[in-house]
DOKEGU-362430 format. One record per atom (N, C-alpha, C, O): residue in one letter; z, x, y; residue number from 1; atom name. Coordinates in nm, 3 decimals, padded with zeros to 5 digits. Example, Ala and Ser with C-alpha at 12.3 -4.5 7.8 and 13.67 -1.06 7.14 Angstrom:
! DOKEGU-362430
{A; {00.780; 01.319; -00.569}; 1; N},
{A; {00.780; 01.230; -00.450}; 1; CA},
{A; {00.780; 01.320; -00.330}; 1; C},
{A; {00.846; 01.424; -00.332}; 1; O},
{S; {00.708; 01.285; -00.225}; 2; N},
{S; {00.714; 01.367; -00.106}; 2; CA},
{S; {00.787; 01.290; 00.003}; 2; C},
{S; {00.804; 01.341; 00.114}; 2; O},
END
This chain:
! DOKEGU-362430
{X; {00.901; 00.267; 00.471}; 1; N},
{X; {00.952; 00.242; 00.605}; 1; CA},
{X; {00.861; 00.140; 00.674}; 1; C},
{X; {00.739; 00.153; 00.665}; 1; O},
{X; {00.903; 00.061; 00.726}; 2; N},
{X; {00.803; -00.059; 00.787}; 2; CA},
{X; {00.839; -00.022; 00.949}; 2; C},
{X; {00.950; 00.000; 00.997}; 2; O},
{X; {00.685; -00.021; 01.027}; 3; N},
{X; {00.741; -00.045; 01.149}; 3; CA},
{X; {00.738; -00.177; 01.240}; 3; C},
{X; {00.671; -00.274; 01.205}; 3; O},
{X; {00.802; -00.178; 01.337}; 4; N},
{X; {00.771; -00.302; 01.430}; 4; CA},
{X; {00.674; -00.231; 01.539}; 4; C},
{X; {00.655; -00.109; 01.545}; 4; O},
{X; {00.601; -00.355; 01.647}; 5; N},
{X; {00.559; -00.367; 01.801}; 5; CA},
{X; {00.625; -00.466; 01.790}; 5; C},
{X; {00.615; -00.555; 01.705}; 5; O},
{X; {00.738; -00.450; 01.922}; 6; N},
{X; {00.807; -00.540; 01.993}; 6; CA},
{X; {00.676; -00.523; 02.132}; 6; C},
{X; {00.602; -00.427; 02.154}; 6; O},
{X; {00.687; -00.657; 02.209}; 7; N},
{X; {00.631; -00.692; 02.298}; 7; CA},
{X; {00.726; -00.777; 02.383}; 7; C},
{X; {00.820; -00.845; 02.343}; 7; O},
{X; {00.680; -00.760; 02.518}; 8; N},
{X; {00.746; -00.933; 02.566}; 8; CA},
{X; {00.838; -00.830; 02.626}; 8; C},
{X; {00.836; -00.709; 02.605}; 8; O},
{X; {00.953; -00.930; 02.737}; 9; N},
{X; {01.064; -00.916; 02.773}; 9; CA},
{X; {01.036; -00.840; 02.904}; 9; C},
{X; {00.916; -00.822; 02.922}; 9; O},
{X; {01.123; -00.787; 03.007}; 10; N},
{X; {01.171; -00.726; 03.173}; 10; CA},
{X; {01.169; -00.807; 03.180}; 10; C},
{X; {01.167; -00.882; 03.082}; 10; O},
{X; {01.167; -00.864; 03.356}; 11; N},
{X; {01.298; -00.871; 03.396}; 11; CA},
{X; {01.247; -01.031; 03.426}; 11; C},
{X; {01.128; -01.041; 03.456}; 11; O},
{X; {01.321; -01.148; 03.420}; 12; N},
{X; {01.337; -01.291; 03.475}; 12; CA},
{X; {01.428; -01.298; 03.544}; 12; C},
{X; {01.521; -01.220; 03.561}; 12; O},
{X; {01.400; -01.422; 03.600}; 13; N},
{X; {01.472; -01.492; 03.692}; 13; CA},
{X; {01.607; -01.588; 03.628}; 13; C},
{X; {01.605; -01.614; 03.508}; 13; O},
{X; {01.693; -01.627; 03.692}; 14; N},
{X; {01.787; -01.724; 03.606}; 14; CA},
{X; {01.687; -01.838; 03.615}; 14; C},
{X; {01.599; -01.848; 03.701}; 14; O},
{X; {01.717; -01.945; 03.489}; 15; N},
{X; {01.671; -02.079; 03.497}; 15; CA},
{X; {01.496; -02.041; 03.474}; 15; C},
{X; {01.420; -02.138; 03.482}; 15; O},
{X; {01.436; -01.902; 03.446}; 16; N},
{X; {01.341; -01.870; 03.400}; 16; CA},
{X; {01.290; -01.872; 03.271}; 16; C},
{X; {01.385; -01.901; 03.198}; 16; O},
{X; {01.229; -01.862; 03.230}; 17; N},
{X; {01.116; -01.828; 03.095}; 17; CA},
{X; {01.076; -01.668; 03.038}; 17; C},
{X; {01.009; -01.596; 03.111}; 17; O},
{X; {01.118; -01.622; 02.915}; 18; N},
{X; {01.039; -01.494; 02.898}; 18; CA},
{X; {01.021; -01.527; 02.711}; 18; C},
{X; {01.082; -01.601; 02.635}; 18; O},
{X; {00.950; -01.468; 02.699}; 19; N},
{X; {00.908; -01.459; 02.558}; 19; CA},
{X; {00.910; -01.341; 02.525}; 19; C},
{X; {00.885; -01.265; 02.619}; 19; O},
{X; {00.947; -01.248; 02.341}; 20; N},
{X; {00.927; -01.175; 02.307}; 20; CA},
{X; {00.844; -01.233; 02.156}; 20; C},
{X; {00.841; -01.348; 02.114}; 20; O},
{X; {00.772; -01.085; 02.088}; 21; N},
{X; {00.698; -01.085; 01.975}; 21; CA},
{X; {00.704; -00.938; 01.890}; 21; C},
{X; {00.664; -00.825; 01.920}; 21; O},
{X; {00.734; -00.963; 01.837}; 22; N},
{X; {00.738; -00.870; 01.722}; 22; CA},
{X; {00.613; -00.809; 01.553}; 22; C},
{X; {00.603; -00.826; 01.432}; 22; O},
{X; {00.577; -00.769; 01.616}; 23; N},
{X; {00.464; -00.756; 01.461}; 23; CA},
{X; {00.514; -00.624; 01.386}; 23; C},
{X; {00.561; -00.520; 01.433}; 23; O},
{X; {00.487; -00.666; 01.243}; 24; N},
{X; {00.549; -00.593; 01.166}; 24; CA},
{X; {00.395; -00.525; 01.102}; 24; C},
{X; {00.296; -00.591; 01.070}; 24; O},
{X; {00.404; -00.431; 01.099}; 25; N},
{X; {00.309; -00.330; 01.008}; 25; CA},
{X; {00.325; -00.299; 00.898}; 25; C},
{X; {00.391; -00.204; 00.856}; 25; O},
{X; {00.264; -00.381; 00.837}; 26; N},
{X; {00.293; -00.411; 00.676}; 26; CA},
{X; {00.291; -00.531; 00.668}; 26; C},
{X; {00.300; -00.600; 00.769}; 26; O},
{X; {00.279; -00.589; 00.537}; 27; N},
{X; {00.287; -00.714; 00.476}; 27; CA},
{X; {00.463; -00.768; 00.431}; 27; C},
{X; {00.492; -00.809; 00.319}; 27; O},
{X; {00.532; -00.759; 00.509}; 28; N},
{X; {00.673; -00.771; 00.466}; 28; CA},
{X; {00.709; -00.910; 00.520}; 28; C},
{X; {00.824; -00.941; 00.487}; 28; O},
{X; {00.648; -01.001; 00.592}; 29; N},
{X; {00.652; -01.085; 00.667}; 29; CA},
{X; {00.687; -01.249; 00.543}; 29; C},
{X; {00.786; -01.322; 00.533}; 29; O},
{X; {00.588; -01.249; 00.489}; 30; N},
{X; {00.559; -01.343; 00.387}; 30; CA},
{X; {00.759; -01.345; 00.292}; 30; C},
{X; {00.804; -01.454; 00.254}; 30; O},
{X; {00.824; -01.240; 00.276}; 31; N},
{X; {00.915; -01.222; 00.215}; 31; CA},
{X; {01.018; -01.187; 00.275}; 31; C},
{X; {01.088; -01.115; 00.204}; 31; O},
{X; {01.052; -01.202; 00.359}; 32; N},
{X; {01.181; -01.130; 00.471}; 32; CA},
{X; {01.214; -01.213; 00.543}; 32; C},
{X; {01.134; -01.286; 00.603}; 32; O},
{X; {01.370; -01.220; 00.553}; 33; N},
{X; {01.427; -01.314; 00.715}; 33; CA},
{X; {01.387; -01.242; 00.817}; 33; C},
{X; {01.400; -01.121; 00.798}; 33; O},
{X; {01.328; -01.282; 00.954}; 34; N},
{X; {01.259; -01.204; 01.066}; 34; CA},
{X; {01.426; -01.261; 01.149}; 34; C},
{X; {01.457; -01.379; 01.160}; 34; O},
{X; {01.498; -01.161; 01.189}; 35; N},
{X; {01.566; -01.190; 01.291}; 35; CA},
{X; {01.552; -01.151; 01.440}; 35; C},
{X; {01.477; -01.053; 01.445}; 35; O},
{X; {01.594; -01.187; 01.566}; 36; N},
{X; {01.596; -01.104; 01.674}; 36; CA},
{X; {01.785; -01.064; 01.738}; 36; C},
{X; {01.877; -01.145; 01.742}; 36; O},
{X; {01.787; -00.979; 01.762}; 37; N},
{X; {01.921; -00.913; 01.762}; 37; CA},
{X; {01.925; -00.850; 01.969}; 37; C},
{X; {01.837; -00.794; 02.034}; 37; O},
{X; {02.081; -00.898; 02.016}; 38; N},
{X; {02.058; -00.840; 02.146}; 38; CA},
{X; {02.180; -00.731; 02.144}; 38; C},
{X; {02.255; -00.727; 02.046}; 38; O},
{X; {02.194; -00.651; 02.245}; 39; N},
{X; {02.264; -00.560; 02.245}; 39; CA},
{X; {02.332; -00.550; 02.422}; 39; C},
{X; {02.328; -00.451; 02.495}; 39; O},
{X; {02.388; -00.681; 02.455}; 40; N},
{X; {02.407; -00.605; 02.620}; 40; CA},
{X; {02.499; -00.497; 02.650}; 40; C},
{X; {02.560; -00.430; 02.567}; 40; O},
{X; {02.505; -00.484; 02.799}; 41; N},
{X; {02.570; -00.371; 02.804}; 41; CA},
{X; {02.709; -00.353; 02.784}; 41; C},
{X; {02.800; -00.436; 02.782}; 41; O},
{X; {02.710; -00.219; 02.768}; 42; N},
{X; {02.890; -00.209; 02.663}; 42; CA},
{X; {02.902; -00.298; 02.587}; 42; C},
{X; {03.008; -00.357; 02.569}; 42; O},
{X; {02.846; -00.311; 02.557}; 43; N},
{X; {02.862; -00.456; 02.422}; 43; CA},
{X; {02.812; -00.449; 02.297}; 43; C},
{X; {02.700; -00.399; 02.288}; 43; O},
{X; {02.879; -00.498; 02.169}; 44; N},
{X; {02.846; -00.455; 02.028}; 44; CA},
{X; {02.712; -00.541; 02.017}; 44; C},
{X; {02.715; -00.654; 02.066}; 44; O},
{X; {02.578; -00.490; 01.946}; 45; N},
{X; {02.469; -00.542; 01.861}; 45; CA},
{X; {02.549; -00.666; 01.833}; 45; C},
{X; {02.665; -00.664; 01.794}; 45; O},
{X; {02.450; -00.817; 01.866}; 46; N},
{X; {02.481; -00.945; 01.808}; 46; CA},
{X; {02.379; -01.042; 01.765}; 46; C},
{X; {02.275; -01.025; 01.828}; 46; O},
{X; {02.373; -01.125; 01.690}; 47; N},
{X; {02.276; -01.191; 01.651}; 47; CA},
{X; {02.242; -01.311; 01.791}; 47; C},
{X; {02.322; -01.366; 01.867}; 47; O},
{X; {02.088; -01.319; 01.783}; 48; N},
{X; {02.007; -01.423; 01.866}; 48; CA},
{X; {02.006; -01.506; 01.782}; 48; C},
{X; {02.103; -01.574; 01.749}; 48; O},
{X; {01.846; -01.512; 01.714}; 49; N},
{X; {01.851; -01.613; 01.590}; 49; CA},
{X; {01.784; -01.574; 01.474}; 49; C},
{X; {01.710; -01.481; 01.508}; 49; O},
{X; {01.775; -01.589; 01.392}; 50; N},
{X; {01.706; -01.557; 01.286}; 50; CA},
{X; {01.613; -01.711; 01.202}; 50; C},
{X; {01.639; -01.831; 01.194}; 50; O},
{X; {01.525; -01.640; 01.164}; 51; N},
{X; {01.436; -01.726; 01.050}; 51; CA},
{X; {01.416; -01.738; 00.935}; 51; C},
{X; {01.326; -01.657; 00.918}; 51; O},
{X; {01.434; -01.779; 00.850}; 52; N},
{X; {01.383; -01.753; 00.713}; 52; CA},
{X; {01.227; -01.735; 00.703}; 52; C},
{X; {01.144; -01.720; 00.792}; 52; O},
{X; {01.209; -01.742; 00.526}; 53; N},
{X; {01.091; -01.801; 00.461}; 53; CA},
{X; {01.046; -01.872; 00.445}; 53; C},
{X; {00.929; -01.881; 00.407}; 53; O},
{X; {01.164; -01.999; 00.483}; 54; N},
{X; {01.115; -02.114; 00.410}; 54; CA},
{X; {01.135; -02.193; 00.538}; 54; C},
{X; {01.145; -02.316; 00.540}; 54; O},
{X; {01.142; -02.084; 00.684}; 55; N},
{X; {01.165; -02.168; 00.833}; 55; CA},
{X; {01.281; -02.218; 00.842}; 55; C},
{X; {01.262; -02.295; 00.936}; 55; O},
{X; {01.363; -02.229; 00.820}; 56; N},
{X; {01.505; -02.228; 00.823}; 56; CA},
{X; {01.558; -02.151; 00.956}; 56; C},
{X; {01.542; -02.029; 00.959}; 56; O},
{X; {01.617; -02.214; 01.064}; 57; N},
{X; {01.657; -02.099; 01.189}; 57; CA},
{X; {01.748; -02.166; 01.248}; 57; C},
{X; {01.763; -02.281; 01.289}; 57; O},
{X; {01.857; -01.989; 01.240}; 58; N},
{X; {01.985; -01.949; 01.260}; 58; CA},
{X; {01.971; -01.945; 01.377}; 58; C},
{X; {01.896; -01.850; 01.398}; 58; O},
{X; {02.011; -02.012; 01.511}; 59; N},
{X; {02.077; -01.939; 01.631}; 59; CA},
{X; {02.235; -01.922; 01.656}; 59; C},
{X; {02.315; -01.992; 01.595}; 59; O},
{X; {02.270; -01.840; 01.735}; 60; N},
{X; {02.381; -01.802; 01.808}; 60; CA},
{X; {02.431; -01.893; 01.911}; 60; C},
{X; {02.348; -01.926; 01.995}; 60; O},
{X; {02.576; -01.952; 01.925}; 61; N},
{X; {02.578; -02.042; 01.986}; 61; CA},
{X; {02.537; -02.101; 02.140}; 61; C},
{X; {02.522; -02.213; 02.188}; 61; O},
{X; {02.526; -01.931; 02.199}; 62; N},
{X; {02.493; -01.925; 02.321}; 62; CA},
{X; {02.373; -01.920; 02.355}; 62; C},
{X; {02.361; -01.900; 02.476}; 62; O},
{X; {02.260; -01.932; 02.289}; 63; N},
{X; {02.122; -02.003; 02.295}; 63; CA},
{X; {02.121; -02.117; 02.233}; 63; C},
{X; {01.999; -02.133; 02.237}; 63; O},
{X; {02.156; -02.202; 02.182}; 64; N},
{X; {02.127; -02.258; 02.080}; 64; CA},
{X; {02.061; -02.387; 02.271}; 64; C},
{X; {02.113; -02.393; 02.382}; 64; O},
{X; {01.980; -02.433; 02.235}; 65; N},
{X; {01.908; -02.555; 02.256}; 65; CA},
{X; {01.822; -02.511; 02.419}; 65; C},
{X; {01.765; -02.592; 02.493}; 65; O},
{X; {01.837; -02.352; 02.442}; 66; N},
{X; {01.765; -02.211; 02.513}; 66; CA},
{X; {01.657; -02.187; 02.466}; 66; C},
{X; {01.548; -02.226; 02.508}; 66; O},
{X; {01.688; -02.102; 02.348}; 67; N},
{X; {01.583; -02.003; 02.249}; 67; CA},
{X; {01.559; -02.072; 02.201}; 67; C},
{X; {01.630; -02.170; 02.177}; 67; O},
{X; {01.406; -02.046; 02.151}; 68; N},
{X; {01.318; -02.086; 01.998}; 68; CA},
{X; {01.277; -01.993; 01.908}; 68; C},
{X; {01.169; -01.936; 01.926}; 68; O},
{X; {01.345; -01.969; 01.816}; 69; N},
{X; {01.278; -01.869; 01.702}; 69; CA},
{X; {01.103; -01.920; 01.631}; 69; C},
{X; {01.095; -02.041; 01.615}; 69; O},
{X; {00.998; -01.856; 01.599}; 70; N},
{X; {00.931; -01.875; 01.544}; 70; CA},
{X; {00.872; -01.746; 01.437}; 70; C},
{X; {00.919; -01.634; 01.452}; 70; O},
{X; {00.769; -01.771; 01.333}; 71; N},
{X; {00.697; -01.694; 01.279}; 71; CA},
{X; {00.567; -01.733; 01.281}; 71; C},
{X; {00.538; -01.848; 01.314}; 71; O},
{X; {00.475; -01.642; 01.247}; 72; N},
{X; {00.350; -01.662; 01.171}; 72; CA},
{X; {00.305; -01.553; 01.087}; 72; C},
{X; {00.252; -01.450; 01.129}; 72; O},
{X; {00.330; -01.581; 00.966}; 73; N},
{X; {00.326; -01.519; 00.842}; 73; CA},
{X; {00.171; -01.455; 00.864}; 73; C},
{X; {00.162; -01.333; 00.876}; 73; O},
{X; {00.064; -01.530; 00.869}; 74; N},
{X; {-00.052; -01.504; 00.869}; 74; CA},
{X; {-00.081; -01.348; 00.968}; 74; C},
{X; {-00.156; -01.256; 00.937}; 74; O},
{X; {00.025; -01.363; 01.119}; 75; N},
{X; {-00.019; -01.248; 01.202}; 75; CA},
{X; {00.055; -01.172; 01.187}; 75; C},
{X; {00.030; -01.059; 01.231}; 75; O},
{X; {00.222; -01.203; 01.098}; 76; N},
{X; {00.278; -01.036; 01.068}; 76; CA},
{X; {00.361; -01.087; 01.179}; 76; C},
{X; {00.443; -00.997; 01.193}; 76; O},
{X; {00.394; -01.200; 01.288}; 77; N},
{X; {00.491; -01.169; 01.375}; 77; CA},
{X; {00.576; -01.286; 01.370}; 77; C},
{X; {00.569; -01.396; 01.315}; 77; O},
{X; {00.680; -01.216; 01.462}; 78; N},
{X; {00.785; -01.338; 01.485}; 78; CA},
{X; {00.784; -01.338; 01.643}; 78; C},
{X; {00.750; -01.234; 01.699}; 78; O},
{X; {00.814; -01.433; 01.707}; 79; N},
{X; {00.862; -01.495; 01.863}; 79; CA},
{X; {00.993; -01.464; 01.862}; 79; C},
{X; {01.064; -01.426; 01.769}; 79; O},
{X; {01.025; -01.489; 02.001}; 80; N},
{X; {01.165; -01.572; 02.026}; 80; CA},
{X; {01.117; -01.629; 02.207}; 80; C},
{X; {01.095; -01.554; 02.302}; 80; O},
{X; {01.112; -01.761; 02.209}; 81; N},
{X; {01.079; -01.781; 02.369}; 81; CA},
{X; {01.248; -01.808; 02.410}; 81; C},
{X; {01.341; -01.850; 02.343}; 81; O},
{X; {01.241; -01.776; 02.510}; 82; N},
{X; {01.341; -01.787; 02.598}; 82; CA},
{X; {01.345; -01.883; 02.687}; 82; C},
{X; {01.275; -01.838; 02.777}; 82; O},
{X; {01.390; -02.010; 02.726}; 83; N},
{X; {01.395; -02.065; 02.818}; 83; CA},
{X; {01.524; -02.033; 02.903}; 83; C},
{X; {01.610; -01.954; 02.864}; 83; O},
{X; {01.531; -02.112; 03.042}; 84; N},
{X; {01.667; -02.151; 03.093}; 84; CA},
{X; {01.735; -02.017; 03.100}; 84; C},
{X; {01.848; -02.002; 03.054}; 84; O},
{X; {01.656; -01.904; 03.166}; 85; N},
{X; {01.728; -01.786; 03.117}; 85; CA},
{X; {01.933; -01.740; 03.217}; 85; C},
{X; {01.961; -01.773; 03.332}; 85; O},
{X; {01.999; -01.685; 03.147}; 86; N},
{X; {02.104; -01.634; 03.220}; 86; CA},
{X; {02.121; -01.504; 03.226}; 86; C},
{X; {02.072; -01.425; 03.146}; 86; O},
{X; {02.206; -01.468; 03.340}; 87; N},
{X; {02.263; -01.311; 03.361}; 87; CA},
{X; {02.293; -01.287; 03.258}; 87; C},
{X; {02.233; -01.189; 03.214}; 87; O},
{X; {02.365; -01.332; 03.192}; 88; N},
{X; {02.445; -01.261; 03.032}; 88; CA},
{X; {02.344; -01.273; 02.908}; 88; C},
{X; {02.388; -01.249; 02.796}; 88; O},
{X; {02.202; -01.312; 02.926}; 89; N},
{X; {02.094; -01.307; 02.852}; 89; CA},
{X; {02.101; -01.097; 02.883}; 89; C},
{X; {02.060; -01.029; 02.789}; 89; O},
{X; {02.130; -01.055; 02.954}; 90; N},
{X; {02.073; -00.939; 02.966}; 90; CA},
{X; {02.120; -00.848; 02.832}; 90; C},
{X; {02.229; -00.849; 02.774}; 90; O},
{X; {01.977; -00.756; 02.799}; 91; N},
{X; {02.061; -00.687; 02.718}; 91; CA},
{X; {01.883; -00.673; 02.656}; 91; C},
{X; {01.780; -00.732; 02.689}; 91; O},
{X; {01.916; -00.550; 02.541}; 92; N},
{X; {01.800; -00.515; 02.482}; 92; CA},
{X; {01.797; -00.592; 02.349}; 92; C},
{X; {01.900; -00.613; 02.284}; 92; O},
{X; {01.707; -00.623; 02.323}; 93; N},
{X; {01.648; -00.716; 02.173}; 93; CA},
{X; {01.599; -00.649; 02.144}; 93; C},
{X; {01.528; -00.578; 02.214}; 93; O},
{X; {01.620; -00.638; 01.989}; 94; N},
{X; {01.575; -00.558; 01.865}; 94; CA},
{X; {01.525; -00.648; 01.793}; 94; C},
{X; {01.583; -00.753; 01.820}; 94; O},
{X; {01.412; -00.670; 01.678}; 95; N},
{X; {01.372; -00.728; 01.616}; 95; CA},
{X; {01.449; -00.685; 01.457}; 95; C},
{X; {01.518; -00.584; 01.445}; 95; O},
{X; {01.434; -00.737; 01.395}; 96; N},
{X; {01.504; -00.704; 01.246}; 96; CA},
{X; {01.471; -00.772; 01.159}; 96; C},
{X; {01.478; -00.894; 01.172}; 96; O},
{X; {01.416; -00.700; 01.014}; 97; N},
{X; {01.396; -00.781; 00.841}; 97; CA},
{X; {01.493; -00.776; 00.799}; 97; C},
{X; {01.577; -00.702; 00.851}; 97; O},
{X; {01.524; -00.858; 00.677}; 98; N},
{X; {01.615; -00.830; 00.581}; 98; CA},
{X; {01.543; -00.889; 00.443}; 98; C},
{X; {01.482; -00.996; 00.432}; 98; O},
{X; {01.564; -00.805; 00.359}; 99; N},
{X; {01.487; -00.876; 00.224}; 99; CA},
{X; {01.529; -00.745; 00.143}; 99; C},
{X; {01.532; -00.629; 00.184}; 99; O},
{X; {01.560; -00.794; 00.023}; 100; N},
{X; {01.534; -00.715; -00.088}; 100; CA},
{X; {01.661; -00.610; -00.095}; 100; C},
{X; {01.651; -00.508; -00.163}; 100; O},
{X; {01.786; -00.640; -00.020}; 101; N},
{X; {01.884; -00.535; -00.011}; 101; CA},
{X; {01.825; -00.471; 00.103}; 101; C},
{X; {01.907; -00.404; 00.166}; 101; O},
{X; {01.703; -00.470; 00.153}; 102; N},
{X; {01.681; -00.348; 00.301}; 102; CA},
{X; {01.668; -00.441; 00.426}; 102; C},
{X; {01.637; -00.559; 00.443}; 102; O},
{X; {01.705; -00.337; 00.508}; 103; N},
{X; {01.726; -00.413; 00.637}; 103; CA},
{X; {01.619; -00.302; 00.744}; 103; C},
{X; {01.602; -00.181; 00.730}; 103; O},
{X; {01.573; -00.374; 00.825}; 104; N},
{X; {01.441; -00.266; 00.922}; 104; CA},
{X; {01.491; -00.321; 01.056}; 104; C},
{X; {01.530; -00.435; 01.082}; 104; O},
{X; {01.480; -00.226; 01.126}; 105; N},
{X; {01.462; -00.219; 01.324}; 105; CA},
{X; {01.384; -00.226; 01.357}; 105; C},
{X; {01.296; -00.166; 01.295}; 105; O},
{X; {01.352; -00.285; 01.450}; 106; N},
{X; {01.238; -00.230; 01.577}; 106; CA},
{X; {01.295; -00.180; 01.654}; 106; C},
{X; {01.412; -00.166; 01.618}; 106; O},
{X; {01.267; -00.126; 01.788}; 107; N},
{X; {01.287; 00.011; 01.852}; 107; CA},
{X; {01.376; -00.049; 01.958}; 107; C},
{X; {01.466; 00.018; 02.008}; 107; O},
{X; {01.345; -00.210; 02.005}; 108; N},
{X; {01.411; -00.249; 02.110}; 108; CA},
{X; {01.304; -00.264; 02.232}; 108; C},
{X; {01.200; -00.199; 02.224}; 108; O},
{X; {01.324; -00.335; 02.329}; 109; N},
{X; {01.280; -00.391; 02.438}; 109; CA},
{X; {01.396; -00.443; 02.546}; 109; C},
{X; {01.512; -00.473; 02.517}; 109; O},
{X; {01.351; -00.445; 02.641}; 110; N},
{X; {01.485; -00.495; 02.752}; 110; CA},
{X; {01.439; -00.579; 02.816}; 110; C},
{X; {01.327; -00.599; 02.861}; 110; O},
{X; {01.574; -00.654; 02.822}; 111; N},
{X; {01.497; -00.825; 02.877}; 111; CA},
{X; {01.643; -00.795; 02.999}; 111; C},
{X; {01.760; -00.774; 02.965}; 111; O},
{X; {01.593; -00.800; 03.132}; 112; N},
{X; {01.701; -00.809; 03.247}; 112; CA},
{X; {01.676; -00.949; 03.318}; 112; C},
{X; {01.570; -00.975; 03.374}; 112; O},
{X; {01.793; -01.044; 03.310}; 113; N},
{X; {01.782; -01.151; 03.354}; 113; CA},
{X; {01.892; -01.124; 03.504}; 113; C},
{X; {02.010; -01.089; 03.508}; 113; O},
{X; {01.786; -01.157; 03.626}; 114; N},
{X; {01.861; -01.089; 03.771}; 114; CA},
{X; {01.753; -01.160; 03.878}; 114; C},
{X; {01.631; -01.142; 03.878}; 114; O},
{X; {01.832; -01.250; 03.972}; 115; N},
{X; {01.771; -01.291; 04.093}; 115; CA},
{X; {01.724; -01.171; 04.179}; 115; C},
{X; {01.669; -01.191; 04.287}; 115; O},
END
């Protein structure tokens, strides 16, 4: 079982800045897509962006040129900065691996984007 620390995220402003971070406990980093996943309200789990191994990064169309996905293999974590934030940014982010047929959570964090 691998766990996460999610960090980062409450509440911004629109047209604000927030960053989240994720460290994984364990060495799973080096071998796994690190994704970040949001969940707003009444609303189904959807992809943010994801990263590869080889740095390769997936965003969702509704961040795309917003968010920045990053890693650093060396500290076990992944980013996601947030720029330019919106109301419909709201919602909880989950961090997520995938490698090897398994897929891992983190616990979640809440990012409320609200004047």
């Amino acid at each position: 079982q691998v766990r996460f620390v999610e960090s980062g995220g409450g509440l911004g402003q629109p047209g604000g800045s927030l960053a989240l971070s994720c460290r994984a406990a364990g060495s799973i980093f080096g071998s796994y897509t690190m994704g970040w996943y949001r969940q707003p309200p009444g609303k189904e789990r959807e992809l943010v962006a994801m990263i590869t191994t080889g740095n390769g990064e997936t965003y969702a169309e509704s961040v795309k040129g917003r968010f920045t996905i990053s890693r650093d293999s060396g500290e076990n974590r992944v980013y996601l900065q947030m720029n330019n934030l919106k109301p419909e940014d709201t919602g909880v982010y989950f961090c997520r691996a995938d490698g090897y047929g398994y897929t891992y959570w983190g616990q979640g964090t809440q990012v409320t984007v609200a004047s």
